[in-house]
ROTIZA-860711 format. One record per residue: residue in one letter; x, z negated, y of N, C-alpha, C, O in turn; residue number from 1; chain. Coordinates in Angstrom, 1 decimal. Atoms other than C-alpha are relative to their C-alpha. Layout:
NODE  res     nc1     nc3     nc2    cac1    cac3    cac2     cc1     cc3     cc2     oc1     oc3     oc2    n  chain
NODE    a       X       Z       Y       X       Z       Y       X       Z       Y       X       Z       Y  NUM      A
...
This chain:
NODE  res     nc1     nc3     nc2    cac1    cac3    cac2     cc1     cc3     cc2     oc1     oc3     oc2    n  chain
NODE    x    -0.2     1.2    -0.8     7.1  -127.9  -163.6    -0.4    -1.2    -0.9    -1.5    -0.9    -1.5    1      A
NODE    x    -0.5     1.5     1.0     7.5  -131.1  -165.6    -0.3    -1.2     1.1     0.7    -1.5     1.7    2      A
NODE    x     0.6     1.2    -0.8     5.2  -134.1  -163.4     0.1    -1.5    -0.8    -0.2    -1.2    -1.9    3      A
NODE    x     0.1     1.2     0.6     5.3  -137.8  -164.7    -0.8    -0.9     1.3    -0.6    -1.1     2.5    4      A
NODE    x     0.9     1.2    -0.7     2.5  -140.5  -163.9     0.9    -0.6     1.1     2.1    -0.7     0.8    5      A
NODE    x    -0.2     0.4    -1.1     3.2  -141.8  -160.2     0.4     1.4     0.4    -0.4     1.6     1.2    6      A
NODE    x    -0.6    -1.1    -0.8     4.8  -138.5  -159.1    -0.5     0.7     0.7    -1.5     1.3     0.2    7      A
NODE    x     0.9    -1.3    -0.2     3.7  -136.0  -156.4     1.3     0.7     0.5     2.2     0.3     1.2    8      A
NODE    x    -0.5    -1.5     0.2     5.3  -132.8  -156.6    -0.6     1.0     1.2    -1.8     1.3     1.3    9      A
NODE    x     0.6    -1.6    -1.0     4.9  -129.7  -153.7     0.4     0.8    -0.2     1.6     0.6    -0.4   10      A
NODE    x    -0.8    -1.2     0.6     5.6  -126.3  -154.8    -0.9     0.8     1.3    -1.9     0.6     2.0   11      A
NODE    x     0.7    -1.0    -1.7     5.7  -123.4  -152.0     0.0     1.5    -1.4     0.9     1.5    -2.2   12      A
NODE    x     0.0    -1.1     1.0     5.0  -120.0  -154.3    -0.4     0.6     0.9    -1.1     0.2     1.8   13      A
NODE    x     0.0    -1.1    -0.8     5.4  -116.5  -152.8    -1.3     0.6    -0.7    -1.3     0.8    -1.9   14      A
NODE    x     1.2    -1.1     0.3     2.1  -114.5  -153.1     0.0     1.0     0.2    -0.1     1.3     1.4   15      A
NODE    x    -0.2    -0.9    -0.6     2.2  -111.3  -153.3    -1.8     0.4    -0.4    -2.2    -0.1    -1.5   16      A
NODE    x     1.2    -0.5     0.6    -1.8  -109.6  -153.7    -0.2    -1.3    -0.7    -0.1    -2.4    -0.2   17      A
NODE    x     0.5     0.9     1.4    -2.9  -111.3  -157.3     1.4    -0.3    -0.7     1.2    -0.5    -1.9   18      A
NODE    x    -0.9     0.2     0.4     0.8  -112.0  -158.0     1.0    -1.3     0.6     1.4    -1.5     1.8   19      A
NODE    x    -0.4     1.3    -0.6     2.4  -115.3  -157.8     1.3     0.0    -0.4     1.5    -0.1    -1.7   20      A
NODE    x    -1.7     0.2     0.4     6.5  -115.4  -157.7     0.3    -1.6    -0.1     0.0    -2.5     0.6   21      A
NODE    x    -0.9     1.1     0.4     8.4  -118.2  -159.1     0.3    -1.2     1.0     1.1    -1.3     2.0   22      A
NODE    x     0.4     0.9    -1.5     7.2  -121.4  -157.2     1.4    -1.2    -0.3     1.9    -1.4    -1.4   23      A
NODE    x    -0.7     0.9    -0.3     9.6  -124.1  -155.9    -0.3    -1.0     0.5    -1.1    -1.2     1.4   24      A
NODE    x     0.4     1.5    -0.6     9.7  -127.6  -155.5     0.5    -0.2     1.6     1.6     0.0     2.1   25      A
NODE    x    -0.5     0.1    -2.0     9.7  -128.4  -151.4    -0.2    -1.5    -0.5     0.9    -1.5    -1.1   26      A
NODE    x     0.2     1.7     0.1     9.1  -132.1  -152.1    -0.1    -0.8    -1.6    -1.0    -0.6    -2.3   27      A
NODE    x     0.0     1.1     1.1     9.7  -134.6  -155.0     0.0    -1.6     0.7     1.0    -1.9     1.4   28      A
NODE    x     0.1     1.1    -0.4     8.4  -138.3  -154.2    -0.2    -0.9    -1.7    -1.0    -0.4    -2.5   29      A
NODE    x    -0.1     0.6     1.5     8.7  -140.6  -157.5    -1.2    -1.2     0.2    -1.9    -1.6     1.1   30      A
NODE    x     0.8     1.4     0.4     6.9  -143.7  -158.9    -0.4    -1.4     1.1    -1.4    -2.2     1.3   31      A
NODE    x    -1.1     1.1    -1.1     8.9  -146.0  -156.0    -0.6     0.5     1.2    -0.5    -0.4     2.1   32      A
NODE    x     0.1    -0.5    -1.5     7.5  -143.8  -152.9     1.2     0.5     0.4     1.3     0.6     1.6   33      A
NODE    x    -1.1    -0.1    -1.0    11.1  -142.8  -152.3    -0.3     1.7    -0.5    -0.7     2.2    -1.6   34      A
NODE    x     0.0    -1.8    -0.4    11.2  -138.7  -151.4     1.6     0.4    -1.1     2.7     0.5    -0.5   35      A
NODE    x    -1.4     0.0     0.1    14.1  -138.0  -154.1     0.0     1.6     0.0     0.9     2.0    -0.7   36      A
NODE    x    -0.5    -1.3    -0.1    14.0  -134.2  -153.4    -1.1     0.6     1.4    -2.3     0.4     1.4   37      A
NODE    x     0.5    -0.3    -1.2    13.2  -132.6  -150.0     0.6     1.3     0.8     1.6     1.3     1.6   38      A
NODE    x    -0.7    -1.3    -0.8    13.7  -129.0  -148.8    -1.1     0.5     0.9    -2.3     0.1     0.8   39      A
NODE    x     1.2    -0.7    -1.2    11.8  -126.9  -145.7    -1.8     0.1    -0.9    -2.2     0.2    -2.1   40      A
NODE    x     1.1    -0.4     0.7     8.3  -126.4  -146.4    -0.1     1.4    -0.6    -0.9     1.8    -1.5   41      A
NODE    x     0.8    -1.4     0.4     8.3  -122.7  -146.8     1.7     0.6    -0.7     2.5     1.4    -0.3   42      A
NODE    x    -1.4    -0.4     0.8    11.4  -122.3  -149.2     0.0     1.0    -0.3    -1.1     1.4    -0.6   43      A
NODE    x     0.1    -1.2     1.0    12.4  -119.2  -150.7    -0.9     1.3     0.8    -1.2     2.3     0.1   44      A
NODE    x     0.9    -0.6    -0.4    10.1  -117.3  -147.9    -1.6    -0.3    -0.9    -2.6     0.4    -0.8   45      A
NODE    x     1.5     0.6     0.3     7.2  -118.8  -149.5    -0.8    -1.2     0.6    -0.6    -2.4     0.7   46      A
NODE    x     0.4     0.8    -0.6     4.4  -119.5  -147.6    -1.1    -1.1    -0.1    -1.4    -2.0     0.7   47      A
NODE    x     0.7     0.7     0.7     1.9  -120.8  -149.8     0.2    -1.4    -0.4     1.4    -1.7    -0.7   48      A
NODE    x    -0.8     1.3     0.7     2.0  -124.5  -151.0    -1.1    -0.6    -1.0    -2.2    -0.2    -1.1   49      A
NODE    x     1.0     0.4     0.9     0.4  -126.3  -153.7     0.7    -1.4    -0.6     1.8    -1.4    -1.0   50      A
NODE    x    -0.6     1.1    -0.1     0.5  -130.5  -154.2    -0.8    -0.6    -0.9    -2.0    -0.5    -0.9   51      A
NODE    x     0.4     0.6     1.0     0.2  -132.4  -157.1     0.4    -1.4    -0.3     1.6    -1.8    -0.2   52      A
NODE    x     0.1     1.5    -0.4    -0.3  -135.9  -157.3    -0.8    -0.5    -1.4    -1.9    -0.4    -1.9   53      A
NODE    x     0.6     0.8     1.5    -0.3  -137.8  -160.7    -0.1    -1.6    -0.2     0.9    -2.4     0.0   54      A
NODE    x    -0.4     1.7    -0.6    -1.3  -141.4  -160.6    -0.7    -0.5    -1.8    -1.1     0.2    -2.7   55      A
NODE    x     0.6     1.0     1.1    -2.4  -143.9  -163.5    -0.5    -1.0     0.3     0.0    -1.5     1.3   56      A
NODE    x     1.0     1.3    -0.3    -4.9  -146.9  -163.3    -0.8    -0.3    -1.5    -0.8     0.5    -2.4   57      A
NODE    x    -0.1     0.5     0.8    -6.4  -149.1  -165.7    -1.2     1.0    -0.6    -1.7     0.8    -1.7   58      A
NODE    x     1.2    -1.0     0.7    -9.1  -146.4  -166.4     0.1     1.1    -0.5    -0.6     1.7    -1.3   59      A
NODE    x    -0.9    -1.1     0.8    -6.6  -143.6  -166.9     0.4     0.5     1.2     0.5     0.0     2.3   60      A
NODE    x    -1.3    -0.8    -0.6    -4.5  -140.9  -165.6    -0.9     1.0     0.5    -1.8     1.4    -0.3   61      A
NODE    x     0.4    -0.7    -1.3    -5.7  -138.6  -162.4     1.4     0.7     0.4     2.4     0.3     0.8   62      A
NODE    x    -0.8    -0.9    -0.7    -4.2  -135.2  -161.5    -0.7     0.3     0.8    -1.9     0.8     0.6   63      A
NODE    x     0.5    -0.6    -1.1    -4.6  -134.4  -158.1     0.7     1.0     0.7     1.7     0.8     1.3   64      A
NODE    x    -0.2    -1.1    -0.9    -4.7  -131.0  -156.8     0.0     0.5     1.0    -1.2     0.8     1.1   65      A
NODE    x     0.2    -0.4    -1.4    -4.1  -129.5  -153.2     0.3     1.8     0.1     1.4     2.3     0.1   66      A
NODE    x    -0.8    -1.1    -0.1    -4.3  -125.9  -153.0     0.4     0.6     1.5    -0.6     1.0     2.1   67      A
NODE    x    -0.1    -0.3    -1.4    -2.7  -124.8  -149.5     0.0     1.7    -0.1     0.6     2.4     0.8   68      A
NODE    x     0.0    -1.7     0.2    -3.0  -120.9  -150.6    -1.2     0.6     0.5    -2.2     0.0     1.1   69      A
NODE    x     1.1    -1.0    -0.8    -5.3  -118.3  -149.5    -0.8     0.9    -1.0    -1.5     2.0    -0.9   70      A
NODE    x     0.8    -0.2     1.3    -6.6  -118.0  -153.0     0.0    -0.8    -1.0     0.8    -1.8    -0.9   71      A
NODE    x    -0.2     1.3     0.9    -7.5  -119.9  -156.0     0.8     0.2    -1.2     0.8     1.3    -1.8   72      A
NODE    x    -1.4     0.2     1.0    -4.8  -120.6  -158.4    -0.3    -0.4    -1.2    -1.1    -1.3    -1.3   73      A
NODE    x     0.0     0.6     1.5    -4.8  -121.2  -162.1     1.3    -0.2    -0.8     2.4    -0.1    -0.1   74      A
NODE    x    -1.2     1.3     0.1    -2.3  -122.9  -163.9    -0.6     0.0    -1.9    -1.8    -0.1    -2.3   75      A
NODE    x     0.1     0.6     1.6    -1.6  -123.4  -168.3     0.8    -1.5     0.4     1.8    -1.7     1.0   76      A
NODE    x    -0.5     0.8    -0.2    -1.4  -127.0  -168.5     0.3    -0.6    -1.3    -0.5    -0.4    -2.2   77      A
NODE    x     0.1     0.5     1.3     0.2  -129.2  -171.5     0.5    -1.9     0.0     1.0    -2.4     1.0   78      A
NODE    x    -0.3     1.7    -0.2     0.7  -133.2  -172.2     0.8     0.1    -1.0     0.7     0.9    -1.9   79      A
NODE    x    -0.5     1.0     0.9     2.9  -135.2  -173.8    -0.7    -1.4     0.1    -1.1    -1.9     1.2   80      A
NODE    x     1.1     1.6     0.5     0.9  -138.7  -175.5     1.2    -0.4    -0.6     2.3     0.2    -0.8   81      A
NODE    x    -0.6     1.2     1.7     2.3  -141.3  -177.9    -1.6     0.2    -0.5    -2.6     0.0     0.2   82      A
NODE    x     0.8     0.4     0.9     0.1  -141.2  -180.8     0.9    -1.0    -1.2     1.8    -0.6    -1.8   83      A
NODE    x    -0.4     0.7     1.0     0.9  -143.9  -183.1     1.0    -0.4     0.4     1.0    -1.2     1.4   84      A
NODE    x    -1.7     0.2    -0.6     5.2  -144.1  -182.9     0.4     1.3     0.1     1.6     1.6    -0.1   85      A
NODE    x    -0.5    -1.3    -0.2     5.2  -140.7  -182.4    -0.5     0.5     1.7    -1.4     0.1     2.5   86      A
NODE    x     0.3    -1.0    -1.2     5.5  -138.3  -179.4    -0.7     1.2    -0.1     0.0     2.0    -0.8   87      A
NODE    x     0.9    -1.0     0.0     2.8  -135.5  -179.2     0.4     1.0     1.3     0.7     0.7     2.4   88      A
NODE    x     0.0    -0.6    -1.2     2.9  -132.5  -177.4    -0.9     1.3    -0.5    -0.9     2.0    -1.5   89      A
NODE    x     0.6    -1.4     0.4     0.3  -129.9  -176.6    -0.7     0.2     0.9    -0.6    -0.6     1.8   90      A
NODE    x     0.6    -0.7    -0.8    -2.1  -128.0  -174.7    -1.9    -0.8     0.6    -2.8    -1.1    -0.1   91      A
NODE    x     0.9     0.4    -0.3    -4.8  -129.2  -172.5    -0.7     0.5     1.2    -0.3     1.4     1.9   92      A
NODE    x     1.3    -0.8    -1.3    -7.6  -128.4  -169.8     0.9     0.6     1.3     2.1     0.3     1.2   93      A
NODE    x    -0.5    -0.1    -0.9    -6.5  -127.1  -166.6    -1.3     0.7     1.2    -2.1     1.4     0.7   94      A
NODE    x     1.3    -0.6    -0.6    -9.1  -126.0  -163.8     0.5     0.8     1.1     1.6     0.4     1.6   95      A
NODE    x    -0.5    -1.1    -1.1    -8.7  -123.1  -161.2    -0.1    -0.8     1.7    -1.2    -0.6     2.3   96      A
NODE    x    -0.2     0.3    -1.6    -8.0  -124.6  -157.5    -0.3     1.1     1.1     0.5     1.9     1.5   97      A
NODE    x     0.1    -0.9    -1.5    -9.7  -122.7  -154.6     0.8    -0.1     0.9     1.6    -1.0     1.2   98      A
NODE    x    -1.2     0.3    -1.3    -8.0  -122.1  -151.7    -0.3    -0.7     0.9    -1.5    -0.7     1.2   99      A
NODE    x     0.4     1.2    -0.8    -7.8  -124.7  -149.4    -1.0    -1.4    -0.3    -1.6    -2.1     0.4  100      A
NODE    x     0.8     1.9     0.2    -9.5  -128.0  -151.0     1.1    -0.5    -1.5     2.0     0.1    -2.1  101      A
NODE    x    -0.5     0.8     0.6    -8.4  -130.5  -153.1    -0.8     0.0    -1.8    -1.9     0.5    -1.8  102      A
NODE    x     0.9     0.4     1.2    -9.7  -131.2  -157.1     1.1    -0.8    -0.9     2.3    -1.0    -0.5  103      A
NODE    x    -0.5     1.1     0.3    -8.8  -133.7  -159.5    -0.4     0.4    -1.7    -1.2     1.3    -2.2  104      A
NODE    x     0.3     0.2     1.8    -8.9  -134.2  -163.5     0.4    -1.1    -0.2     1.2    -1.7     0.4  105      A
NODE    x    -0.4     1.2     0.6    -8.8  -137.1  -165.6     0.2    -0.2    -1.5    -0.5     0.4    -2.4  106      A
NODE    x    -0.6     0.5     1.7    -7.4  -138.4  -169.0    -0.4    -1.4     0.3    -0.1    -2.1     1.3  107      A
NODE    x     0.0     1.6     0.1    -8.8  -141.9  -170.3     1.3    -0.4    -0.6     1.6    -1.5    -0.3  108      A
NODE    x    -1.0     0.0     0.7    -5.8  -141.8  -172.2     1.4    -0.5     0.3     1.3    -0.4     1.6  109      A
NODE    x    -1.2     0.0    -0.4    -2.2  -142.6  -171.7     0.6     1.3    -0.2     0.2     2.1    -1.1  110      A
NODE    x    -0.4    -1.8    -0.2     0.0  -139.3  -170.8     1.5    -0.5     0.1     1.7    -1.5     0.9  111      A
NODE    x    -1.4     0.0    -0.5     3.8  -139.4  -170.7     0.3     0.6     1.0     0.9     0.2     1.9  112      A
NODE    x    -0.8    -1.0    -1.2     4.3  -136.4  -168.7    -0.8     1.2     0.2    -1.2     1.4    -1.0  113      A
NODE    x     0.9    -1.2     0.3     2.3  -133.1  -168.0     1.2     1.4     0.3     1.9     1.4     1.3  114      A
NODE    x    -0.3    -0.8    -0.3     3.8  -129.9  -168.3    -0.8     1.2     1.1    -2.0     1.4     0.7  115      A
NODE    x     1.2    -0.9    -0.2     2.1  -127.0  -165.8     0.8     0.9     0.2     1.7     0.8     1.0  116      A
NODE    x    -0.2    -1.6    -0.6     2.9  -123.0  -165.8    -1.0     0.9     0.1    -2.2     0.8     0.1  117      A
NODE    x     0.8    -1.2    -0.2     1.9  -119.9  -165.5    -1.0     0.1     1.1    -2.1     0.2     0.7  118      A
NODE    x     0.0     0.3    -1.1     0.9  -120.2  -162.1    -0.5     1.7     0.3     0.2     2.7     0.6  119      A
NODE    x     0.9    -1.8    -0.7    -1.4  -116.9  -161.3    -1.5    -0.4     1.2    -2.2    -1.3     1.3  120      A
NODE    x     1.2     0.3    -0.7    -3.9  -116.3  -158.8    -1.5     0.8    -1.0    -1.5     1.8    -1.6  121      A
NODE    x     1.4    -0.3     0.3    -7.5  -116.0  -159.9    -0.8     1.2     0.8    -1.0     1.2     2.0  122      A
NODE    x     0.7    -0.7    -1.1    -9.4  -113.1  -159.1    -1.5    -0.3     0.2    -2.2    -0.9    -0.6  123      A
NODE    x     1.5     0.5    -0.1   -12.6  -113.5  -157.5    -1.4     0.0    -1.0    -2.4    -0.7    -1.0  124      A
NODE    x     1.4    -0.1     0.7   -15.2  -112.6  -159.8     0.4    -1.1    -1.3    -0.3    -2.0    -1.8  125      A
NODE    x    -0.3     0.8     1.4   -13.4  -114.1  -163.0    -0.7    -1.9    -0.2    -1.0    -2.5     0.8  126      A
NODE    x     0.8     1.2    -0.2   -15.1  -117.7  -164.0     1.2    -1.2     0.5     2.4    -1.2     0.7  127      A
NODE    x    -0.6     0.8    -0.6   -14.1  -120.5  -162.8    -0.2    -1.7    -0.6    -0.1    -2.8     0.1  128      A
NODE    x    -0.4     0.7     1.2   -14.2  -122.8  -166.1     1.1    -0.8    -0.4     2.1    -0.1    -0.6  129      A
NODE    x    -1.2     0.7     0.4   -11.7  -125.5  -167.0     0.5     0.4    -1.4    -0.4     0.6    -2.2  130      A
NODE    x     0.2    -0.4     1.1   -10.2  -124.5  -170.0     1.9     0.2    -0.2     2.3     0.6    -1.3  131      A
């Protein structure tokens, strides 16, 4: 899933046990507030949801996470920057989302766009480390 500063994104992903099926976008709202993609909440028979909310301010860039699942979720996350006149892209923090609350990360930095996959549930004992 491919997010850009102002965007929030809802993905409904099928859970099966510790196995997370191929999540789908139920909601795209852009920069503007306008909804430009909007399907049922529980698409695909998935009843899980998970909402992500990328904003920017003059102190930096804030991902906010909602996990609506019935476990905590982890996630590989990657950025694109401008360094210099170039475009950068690579690998950066991501933290595991419990079920049911919200958490947040921040970049002082400017971000073009964040990539996030790999989208598994966490099992209980494993740490619970940004990384």
């Amino acid at each position: 899933m491919i997010i850009y500063p102002g965007e929030t994104i809802t993905i409904a992903m099928p859970l099966d046990g510790n196995t997370v099926g191929t999540p789908h976008a139920t909601s795209v709202v852009d920069r503007d507030g306008e909804t430009v993609w909007n399907l049922p909440e529980h698409a695909n028979g998935a009843v899980e949801t998970m909402r992500f909310e990328f904003q920017n301010s003059e102190l930096g860039y804030t991902l906010t996470m909602t996990n609506g699942a019935d476990a905590t979720i982890k996630y590989d996350a990657f950025m694109q920057i401008v360094e210099g006149e170039e475009l950068k892209f690579g690998p950066t923090s991501s933290c595991p989302v419990n079920a049911h609350i919200s958490v947040f990360e921040f970049w002082p930095h400017p971000i073009v766009m964040l990539l996030l996959s790999g989208f598994r549930v966490l099992p209980e004992n494993d740490s619970m480390v940004c990384s």
